[in-house]
GUKE-631648 format. One record per residue: residue number from 1; x, y, z of N, C-alpha, C, CB in turn. Coordinates in steps of 0.2 Angstrom, whole numbers. Glycine has a CB too. Layout:
BEGIN
[NUM, [X, Y, Z], [X, Y, Z], [X, Y, Z], [X, Y, Z]]
...
END
This chain:
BEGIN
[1, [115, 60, -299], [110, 60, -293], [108, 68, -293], [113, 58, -287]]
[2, [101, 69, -292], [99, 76, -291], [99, 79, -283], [92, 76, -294]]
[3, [100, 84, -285], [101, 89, -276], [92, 89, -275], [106, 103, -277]]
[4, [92, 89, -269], [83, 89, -267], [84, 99, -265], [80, 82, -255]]
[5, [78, 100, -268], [77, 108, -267], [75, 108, -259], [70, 111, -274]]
[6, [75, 116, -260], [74, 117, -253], [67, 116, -251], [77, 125, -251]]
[7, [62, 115, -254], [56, 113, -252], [56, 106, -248], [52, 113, -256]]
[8, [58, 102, -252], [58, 93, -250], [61, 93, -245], [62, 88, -256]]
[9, [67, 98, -246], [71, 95, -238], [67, 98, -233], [80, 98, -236]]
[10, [66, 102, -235], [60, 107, -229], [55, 101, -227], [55, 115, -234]]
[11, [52, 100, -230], [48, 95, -230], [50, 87, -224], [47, 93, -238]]
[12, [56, 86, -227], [58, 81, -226], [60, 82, -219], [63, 80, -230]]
[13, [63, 88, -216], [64, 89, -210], [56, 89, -205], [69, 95, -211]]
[14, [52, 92, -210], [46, 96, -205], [42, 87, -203], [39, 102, -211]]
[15, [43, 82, -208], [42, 76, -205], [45, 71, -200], [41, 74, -208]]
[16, [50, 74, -200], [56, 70, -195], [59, 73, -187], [62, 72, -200]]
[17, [55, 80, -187], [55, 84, -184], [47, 80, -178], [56, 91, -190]]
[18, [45, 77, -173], [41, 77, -169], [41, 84, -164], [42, 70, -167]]
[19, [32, 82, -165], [30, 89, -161], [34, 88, -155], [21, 89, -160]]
[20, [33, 93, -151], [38, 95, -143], [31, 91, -141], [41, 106, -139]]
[21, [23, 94, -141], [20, 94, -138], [18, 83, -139], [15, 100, -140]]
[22, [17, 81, -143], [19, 76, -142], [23, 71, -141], [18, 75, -144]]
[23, [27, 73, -139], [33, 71, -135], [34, 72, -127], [39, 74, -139]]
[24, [28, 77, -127], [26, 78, -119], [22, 73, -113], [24, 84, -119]]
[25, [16, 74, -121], [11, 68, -120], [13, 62, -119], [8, 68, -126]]
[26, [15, 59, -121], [18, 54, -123], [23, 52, -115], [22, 55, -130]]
[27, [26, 56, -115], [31, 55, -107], [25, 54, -103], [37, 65, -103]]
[28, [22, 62, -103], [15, 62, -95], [12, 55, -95], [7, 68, -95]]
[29, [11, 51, -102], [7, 45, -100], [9, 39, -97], [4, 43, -105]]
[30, [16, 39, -99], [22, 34, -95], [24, 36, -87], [29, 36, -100]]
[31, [23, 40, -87], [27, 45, -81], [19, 41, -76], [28, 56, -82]]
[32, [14, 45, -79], [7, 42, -73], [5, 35, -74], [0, 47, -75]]
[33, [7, 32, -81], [7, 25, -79], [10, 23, -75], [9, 22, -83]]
[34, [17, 24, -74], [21, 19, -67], [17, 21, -61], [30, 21, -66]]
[35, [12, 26, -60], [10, 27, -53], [8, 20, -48], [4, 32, -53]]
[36, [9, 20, -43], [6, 16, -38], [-2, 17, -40], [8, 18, -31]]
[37, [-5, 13, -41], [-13, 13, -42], [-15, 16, -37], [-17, 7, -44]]
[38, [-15, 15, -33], [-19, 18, -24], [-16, 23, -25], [-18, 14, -14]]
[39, [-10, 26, -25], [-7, 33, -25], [-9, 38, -29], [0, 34, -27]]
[40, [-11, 35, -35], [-13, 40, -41], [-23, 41, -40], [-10, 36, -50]]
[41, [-25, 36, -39], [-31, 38, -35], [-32, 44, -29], [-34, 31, -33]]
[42, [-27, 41, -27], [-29, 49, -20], [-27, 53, -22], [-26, 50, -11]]
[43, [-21, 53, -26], [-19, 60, -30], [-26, 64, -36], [-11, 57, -35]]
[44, [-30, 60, -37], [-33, 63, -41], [-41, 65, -38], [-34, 60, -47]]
[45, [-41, 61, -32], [-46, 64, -28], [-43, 71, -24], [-49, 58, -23]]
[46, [-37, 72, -22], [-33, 76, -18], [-35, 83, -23], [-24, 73, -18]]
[47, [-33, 82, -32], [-33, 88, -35], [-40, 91, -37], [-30, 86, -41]]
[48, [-46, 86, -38], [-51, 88, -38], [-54, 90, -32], [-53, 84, -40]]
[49, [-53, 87, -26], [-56, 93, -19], [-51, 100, -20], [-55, 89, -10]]
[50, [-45, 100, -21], [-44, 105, -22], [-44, 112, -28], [-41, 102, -22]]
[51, [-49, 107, -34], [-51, 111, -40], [-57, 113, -36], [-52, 106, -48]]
[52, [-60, 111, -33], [-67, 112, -30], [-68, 119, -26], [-69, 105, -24]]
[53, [-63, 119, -25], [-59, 125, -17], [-61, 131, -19], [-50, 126, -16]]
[54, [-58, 132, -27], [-59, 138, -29], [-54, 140, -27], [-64, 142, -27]]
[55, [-49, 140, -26], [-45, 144, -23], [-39, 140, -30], [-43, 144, -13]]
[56, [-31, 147, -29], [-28, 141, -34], [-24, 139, -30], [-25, 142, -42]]
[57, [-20, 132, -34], [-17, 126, -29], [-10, 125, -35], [-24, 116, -27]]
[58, [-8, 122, -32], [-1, 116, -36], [1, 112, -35], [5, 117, -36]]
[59, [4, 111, -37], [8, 103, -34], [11, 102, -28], [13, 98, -38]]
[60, [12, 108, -25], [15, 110, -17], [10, 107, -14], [15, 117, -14]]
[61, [3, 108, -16], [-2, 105, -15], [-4, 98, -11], [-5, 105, -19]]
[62, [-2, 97, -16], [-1, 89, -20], [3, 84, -13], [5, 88, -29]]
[63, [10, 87, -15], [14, 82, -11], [14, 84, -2], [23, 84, -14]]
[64, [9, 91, -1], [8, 93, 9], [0, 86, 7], [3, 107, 12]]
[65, [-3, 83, 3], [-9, 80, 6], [-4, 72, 5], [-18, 80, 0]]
[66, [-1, 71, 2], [1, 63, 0], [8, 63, 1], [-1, 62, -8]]
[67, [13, 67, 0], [20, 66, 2], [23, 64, -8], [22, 56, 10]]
[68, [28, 62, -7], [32, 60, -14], [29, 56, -18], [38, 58, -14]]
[69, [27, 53, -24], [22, 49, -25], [28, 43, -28], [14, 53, -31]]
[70, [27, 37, -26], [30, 32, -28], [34, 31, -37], [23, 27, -27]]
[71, [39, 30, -38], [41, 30, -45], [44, 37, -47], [35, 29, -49]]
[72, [45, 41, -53], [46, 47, -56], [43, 51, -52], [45, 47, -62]]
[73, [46, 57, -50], [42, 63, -48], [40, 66, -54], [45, 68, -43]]
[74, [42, 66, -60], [39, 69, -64], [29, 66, -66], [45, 68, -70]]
[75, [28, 60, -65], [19, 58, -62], [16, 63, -61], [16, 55, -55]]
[76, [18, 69, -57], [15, 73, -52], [12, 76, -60], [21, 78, -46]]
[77, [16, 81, -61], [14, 85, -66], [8, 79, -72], [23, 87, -71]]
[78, [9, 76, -74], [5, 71, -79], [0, 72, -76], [6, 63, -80]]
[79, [-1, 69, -67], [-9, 71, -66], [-12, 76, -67], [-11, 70, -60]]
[80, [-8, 82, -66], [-13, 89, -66], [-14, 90, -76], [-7, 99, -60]]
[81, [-8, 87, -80], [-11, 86, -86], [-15, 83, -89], [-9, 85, -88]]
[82, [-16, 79, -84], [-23, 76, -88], [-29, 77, -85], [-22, 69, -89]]
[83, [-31, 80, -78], [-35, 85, -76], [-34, 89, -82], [-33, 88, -69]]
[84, [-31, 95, -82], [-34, 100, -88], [-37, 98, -94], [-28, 103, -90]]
[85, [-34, 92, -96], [-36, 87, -102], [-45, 86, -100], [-31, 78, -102]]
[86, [-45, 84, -95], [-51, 83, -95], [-57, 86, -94], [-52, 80, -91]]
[87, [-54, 95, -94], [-56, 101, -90], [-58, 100, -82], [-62, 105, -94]]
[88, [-56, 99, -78], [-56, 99, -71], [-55, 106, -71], [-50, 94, -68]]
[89, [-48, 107, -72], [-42, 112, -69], [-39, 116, -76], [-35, 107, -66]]
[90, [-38, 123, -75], [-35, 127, -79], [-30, 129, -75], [-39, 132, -82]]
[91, [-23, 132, -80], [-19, 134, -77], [-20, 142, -78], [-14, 130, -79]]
[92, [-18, 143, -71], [-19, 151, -70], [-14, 156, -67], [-23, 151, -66]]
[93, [-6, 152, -68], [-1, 155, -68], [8, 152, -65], [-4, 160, -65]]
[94, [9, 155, -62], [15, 151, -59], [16, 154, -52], [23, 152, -63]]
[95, [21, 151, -46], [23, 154, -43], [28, 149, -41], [17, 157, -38]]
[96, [35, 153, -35], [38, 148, -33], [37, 141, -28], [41, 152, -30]]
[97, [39, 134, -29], [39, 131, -24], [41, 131, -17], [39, 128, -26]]
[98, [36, 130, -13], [38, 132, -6], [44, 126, -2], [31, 132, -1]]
[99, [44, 121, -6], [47, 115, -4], [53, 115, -3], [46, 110, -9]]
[100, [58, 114, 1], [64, 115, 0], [70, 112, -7], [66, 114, 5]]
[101, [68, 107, -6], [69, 103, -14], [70, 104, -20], [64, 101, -16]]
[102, [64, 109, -20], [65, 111, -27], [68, 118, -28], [58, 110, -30]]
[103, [70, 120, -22], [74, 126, -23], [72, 132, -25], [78, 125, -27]]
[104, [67, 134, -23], [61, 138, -25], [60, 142, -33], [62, 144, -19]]
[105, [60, 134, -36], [60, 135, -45], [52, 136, -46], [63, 127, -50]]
[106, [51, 139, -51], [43, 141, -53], [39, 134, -55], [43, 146, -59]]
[107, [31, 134, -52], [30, 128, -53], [22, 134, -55], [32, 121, -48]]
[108, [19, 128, -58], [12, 131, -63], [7, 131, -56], [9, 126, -71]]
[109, [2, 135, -56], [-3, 135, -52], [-8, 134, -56], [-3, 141, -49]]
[110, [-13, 130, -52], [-20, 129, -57], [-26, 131, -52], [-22, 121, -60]]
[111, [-31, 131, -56], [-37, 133, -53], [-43, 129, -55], [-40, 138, -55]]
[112, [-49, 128, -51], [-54, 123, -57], [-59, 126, -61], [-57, 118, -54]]
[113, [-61, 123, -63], [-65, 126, -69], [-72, 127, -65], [-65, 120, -77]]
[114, [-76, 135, -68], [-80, 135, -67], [-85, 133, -71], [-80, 139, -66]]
END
């Protein structure tokens, strides 16, 4: 039996290896699938008056118009991902959450698109 050179294995790993980024995808669409259908509708009317604002927002946002959204909190994030996807919303930085919850960890800030 022959040794695979280091290209093949290279290879072999580079296919085996799944993107990070599609493996994110892939969560956010599961994550916003389980939403409550009525929850995730106000949630995206919530982010778009808020893309509208001009001003930037987060998902601090999000949960002072609607409270904790039914299922995975990780939803939350998917919606503003797939706002961006759609260009709604760009992201325009981070800042701490004000929530006690979350312990004042960094959460991404967005804006909407001009």
């Amino acid at each position: 039996m022959t040794e695979p050179t280091l290209l093949a294995e290279l290879m072999r790993l580079a296919q085996a290896t799944p993107d990070p980024r599609s493996s994110r995808d892939t969560g956010a669409n599961l994550a916003e699938n389980s939403l409550h259908t009525s929850w995730r509708v106000a949630a995206e009317r919530v982010i778009r008056r808020l893309a509208s604002s001009g001003r930037e927002f987060s998902s601090d946002d999000l949960h002072d118009a609607l409270g904790d959204p039914p299922g995975h909190r990780s939803s939350i994030g998917s919606l503003f991902l797939t706002a961006a996807k759609r260009g709604e919303i760009v992201a325009v930085g981070y800042r701490q959450s004000s929530r006690p919850e979350a312990n004042a960890r960094a959460i991404r800030t967005w804006q909407g698109r001009r």
